[in-house]
C-alpha positions in Angstrom: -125.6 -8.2 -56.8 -123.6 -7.8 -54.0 -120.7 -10.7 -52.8 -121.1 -11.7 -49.8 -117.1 -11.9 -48.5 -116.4 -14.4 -46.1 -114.8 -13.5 -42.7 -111.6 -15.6 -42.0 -111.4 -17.4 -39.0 -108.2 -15.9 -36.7 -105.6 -18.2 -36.3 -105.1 -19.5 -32.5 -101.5 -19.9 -31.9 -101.0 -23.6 -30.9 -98.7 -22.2 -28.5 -101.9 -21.4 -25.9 -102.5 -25.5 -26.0 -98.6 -25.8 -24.8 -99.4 -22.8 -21.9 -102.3 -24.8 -21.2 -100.7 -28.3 -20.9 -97.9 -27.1 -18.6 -100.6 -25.3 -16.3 -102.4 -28.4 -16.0 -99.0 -30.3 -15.6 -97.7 -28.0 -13.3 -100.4 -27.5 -10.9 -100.0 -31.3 -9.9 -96.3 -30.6 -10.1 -96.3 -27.9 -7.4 -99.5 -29.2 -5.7 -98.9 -32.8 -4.9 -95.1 -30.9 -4.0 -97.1 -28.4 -1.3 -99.9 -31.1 -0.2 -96.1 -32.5 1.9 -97.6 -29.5 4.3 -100.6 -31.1 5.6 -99.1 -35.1 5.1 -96.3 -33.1 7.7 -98.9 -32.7 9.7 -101.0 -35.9 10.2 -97.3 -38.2 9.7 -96.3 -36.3 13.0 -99.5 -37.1 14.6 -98.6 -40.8 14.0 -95.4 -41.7 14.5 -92.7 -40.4 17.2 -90.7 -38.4 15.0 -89.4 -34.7 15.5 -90.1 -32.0 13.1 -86.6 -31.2 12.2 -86.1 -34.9 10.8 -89.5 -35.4 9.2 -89.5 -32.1 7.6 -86.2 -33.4 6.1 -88.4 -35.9 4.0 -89.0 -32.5 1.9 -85.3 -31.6 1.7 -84.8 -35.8 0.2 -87.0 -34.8 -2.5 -85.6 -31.5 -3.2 -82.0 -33.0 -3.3 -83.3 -35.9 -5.5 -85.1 -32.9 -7.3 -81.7 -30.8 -7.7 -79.6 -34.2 -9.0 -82.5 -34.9 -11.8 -83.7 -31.4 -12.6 -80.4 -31.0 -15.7 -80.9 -34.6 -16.6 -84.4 -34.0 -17.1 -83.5 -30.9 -18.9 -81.0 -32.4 -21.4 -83.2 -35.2 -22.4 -85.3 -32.9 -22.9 -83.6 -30.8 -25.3 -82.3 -34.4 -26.9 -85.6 -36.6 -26.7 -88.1 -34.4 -26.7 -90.4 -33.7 -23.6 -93.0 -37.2 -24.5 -90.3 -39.2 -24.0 -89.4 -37.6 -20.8 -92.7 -36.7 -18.9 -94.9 -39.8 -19.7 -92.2 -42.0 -18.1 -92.4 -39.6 -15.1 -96.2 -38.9 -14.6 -96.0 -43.1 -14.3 -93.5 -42.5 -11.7 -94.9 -40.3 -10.0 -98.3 -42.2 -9.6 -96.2 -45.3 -8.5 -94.5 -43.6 -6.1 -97.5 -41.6 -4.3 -99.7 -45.4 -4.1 -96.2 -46.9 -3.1 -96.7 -44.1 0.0 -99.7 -45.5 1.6 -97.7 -48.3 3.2 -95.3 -45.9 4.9 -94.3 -47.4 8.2 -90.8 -46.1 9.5 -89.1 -43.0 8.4 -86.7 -44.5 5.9 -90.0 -45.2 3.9 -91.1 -41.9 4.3 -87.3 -40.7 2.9 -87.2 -43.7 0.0 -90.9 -43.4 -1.3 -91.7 -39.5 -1.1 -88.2 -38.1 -0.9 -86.7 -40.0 -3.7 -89.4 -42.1 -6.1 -92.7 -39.6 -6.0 -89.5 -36.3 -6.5 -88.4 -38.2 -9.3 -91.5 -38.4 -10.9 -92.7 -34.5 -10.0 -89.1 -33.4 -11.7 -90.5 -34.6 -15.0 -93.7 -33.3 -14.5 -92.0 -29.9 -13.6 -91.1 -26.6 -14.3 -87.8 -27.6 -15.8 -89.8 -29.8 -18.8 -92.2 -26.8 -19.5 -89.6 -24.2 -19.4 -87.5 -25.9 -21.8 -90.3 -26.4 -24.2 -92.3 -23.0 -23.7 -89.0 -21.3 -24.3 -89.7 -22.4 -28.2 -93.0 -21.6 -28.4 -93.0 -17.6 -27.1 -90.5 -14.6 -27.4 -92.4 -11.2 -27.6 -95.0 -12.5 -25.0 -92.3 -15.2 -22.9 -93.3 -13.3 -19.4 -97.1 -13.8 -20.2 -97.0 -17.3 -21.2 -95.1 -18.2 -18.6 -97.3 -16.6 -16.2 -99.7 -18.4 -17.2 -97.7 -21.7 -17.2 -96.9 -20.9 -13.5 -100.4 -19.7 -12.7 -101.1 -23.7 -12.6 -98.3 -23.7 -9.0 -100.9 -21.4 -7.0 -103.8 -23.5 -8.6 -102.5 -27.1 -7.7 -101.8 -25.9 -4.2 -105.3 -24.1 -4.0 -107.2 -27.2 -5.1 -104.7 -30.3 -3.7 -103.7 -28.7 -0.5 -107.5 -28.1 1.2 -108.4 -32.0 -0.9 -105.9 -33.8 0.9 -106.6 -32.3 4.2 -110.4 -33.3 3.5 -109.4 -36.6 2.4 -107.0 -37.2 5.0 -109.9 -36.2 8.0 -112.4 -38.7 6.2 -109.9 -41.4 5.5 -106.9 -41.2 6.7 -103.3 -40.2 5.0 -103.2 -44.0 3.3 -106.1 -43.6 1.5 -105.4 -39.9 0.7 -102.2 -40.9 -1.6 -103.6 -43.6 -3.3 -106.3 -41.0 -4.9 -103.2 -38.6 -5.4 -101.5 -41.2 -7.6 -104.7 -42.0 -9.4 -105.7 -38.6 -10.0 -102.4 -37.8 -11.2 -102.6 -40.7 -13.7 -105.6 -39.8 -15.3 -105.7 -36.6 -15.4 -102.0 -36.0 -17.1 -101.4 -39.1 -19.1 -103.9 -38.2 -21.8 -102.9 -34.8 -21.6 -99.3 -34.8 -22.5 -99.5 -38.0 -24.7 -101.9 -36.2 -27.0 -100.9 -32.6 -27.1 -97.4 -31.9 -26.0 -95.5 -30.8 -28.4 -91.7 -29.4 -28.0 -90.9 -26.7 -31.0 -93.2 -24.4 -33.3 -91.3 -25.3 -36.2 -92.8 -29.1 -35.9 -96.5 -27.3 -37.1 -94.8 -24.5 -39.2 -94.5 -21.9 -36.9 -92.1 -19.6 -35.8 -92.5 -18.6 -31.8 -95.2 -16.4 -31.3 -97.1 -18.2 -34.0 -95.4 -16.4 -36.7 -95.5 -18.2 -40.1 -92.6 -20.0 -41.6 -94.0 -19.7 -45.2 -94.5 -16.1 -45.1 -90.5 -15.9 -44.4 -91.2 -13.9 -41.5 -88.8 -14.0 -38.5 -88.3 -12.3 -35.0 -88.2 -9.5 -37.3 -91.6 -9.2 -38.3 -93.1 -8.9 -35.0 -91.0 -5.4 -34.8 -88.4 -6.9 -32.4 -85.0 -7.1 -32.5 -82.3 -9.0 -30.4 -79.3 -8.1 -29.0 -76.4 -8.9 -30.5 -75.2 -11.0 -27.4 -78.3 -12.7 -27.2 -78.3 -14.0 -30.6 -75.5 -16.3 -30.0 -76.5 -20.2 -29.3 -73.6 -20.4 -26.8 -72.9 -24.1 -25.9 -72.5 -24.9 -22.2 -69.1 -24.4 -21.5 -69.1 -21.3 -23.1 -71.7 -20.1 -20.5 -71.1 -21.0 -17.2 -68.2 -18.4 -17.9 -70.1 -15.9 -18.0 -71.0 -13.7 -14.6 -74.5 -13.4 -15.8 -75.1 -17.1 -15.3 -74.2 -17.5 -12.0 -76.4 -14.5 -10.6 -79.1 -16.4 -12.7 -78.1 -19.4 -10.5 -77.8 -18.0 -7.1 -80.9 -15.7 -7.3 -84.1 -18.2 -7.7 -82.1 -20.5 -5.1 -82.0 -17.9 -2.7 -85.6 -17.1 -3.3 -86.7 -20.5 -3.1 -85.1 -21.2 0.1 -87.0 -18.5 1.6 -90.0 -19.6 0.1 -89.5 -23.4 1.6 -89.1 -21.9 5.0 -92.8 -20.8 4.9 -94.2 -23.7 2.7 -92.9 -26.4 4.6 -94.0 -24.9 7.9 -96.9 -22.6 7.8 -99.9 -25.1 8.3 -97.9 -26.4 11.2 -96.9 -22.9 12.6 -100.3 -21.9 12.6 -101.8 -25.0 14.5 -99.1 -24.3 16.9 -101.2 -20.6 17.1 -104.4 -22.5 17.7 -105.8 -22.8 14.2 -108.0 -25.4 13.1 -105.9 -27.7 11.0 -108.4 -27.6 7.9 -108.6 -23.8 8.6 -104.8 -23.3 8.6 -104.9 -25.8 5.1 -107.1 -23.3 3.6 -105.7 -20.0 4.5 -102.3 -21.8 2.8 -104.6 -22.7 0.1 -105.6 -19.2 -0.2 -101.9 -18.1 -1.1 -101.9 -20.7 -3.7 -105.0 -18.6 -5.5 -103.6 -15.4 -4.8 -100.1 -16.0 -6.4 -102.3 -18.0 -9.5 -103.7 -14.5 -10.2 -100.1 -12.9 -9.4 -98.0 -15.0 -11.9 -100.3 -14.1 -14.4 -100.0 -10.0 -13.8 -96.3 -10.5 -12.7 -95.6 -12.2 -16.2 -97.4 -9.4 -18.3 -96.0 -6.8 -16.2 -92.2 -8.1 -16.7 -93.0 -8.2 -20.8 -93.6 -4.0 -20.2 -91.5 -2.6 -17.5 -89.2 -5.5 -17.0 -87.8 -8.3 -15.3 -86.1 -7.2 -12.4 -88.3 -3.9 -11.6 -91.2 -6.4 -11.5 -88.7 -9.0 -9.5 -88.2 -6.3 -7.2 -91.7 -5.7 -6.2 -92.7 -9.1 -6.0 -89.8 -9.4 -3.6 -91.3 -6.3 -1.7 -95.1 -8.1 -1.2 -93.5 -11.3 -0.3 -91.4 -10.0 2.6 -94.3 -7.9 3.9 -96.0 -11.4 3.7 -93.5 -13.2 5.9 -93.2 -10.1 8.2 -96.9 -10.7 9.1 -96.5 -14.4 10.4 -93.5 -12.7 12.6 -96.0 -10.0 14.2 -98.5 -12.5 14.4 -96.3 -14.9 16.2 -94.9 -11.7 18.5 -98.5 -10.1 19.1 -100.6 -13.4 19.1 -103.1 -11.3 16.7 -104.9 -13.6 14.5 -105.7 -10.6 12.0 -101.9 -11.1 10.6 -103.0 -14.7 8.9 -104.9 -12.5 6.6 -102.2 -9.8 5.4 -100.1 -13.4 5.0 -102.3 -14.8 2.7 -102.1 -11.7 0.6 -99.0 -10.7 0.4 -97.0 -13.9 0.5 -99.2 -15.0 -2.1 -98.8 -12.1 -3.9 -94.7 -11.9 -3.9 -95.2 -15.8 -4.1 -96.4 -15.3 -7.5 -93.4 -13.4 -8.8 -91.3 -16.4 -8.3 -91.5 -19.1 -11.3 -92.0 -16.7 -14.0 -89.4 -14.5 -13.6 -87.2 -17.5 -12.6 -88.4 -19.1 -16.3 -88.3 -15.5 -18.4 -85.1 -14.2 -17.3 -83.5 -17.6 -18.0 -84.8 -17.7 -21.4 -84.0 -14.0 -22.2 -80.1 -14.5 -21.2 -79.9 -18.2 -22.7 -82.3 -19.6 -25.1 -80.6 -21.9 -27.6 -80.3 -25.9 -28.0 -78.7 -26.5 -24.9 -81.9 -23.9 -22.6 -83.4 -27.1 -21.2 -79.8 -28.3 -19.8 -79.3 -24.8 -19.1 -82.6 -24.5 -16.7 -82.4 -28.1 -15.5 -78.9 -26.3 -13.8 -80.7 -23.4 -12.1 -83.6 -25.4 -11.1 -81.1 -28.1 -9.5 -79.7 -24.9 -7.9 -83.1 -24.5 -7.1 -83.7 -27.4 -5.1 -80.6 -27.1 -2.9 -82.4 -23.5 -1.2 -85.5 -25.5 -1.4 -84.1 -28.6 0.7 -82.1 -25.8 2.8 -85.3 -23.7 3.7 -86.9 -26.8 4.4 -84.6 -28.4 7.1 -83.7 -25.3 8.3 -86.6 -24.1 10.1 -88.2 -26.9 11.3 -83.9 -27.4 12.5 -84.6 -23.9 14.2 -87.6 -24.9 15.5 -86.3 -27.7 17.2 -83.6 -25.9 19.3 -85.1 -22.4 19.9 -89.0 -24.0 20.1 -89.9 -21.1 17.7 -89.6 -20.3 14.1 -89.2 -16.3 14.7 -85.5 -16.8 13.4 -86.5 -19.1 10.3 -88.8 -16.8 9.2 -86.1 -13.5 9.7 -84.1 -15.7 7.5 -86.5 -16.1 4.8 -86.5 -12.0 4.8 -82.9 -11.6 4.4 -82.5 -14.2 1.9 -85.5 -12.8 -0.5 -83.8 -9.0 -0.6 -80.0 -11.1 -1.4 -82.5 -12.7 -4.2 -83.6 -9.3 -5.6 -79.5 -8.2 -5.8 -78.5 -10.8 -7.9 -81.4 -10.7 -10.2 -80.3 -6.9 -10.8 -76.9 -8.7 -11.5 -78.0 -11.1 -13.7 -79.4 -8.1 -15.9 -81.7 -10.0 -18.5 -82.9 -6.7 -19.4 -79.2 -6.8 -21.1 -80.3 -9.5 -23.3 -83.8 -9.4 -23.5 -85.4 -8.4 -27.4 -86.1 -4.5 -27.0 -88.5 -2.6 -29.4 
């Protein structure tokens, strides 16, 4: 008689439920964030208020968001990440239902710029990093792409939503369903299945097993010796590498605000439909989804900064089309924008979250990243105030947008200087 053997079930790393978590997290994060584009918009509409001061609403949060982001971070690597984003996902509901019954502009800067930022810093890419960091070593540029992909997602599906919502009912009504939706979509979420190391379900990263004794090792990686060390804090922001890690995502990011911040409106001002220009924003919020997941695989082969560099390429090609299309008045440009700024768009968080990890993981990373992504929100809040500043004395954002193209190729030098390939585990 013959046995019939039994097939064993593959494992599935519990790391994929983390991924999945902060995608979820994350797309409301960056969504709710971008959905500032279209509020920009119908506030405007409203109330007598220029652009360069009501697009400084954005720069509030992103200060508030720069102030909180290492806080976050070193409860984090303290508390764990429960203790930190439930608090904040009630926050940030409170907050976004608290902005319904904005009536002067120092409402708009207390209620969105300070209380609904506070709540998106915990729901951010700061708490996510500093947990996926744990979780993923051999395949840290895919999960995070993935992670990330959930930033292109939120703004694909909250963006166009609260443009609908806000022609149907108005901008009041529109962030009281923001704050609900927020609720009850991420409470559950995080409260049930958030967890902050492998170790807690007897894994290593990468879902190697404790109990088989196998290590980093096993997975036929090794780590520099460098890298191995769990430096503490002080030990390095001495270190040259650091601080290229610090100026580089800023300088992206300010780059990035310039055109996030102002795009909808810059393309009304060209005669678009203002649910027609929400979409064609949306569309960049897909296309860099897709992105962040390539650009994160593609980092894990040929590395970090080749694949920074040509992320940095697409997105200045991207930005170069809204300048020809303000300069010809062609309406064909909005397309190659879309594309390619949603492509180089994409590069952004994952690299941001990879290369950090690769120079510093250890029990002080979520400190660590809560410091860059502070960094990060002072070029966010610059890129923000700057243009629509620009705008407001030179009627045009032709210089802004130059701006955002110098900046993004100063962001791909000091990601070659911050050389995580120096660190990073090599075959």
């Amino acid at each position: 008689m013959f046995k019939l053997r039994k097939k064993r079930i593959p494992h599935i790393y519990y790391g994929w439920m983390i991924v999945f978590v902060g995608l979820v997290s994350m797309a409301f994060w960056f969504g709710i964030r971008t959905t500032f584009s279209v509020f920009y918009v119908a506030l405007l509409e409203r109330f007598p208020w220029s652009r360069g001061e009501s697009a400084g609403v954005q720069s509030m949060a992103l200060i508030t968001y720069t102030l909180l982001a290492p806080l976050v971070g070193g409860l984090i690597d303290r508390f764990g990440p429960r203790r930190v984003i439930i608090p904040g996902i009630l926050t940030l509901a409170t907050g976004l239902v608290l902005c319904a019954k904005i009536d002067t502009l120092f409402q708009f800067y207390l209620l969105y710029g300070v209380i609904v930022s506070a709540g998106t810093t915990c729901i951010g890419i700061v708490s996510y990093s500093a947990v996926l960091a744990h979780w993923f070593d051999a395949k840290r540029g895919l999960a995070s792409g993935i992670a990330v992909s959930g930033m292109g997602l939120g703004t694909f599906v909250l963006v166009p939503l609260s443009q609908y919502f806000i022609s149907l009912w108005g901008w009041r009504v529109t962030f009281i369903v923001l704050g609900a939706l927020s609720l009850a979509a991420l409470l559950p979420l995080n409260a049930l299945f958030l967890r902050h190391k492998p170790q807690e379900l007897g894994f290593h990263p990468d879902g190697l097993n404790l109990e088989d004794g196998q290590g980093l090792q096993s997975s036929g990686i090794t780590q520099s010796p460098e890298a191995k060390k769990d430096r503490g804090l002080r030990e390095i922001i001495k270190t040259g590498p650091f601080w290229a890690l610090f100026v580089f995502p800023s300088l992206a990011v300010a780059g990035v605000y310039v055109v996030l911040v102002h795009n909808v409106r810059f393309l009304v001002d060209q005669g678009m439909d203002p649910m027609r220009a929400a979409l064609i924003f949306a569309i960049t919020g897909v296309v860099s989804s897709v992105f962040r997941i390539f650009w994160g695989w593609l980092s894990d082969r040929i590395g970090r900064e080749t694949t920074y560099t040509l992320g940095m390429l697409s997105i200045c090609m991207g930005v170069a089309s809204l300048l020809l299309m303000d300069v010809t008045g062609s309406a064909g440009f909005v397309y190659t924008f879309a594309a390619f700024f949603g492509i180089g768009w994409g590069v952004t968080a994952p690299m941001f979250m990879s290369a950090a990890a690769d120079l510093f993981k250890g029990r002080v990373f979520g400190l660590i990243y809560g410091i860059i992504e502070g960094a990060i929100g002072i070029g966010g809040a610059f890129g923000s105030w700057v243009a629509g500043a620009i705008f407001d004395r030179t009627q045009s954002y032709q210089w802004a947008f130059f701006l955002a193209l110098v900046v993004f190729a100063l962001s791909g030098v000091f990601m070659w200087m911050a050389a995580p390939r120096k660190a990073r585990l090599e075959t």
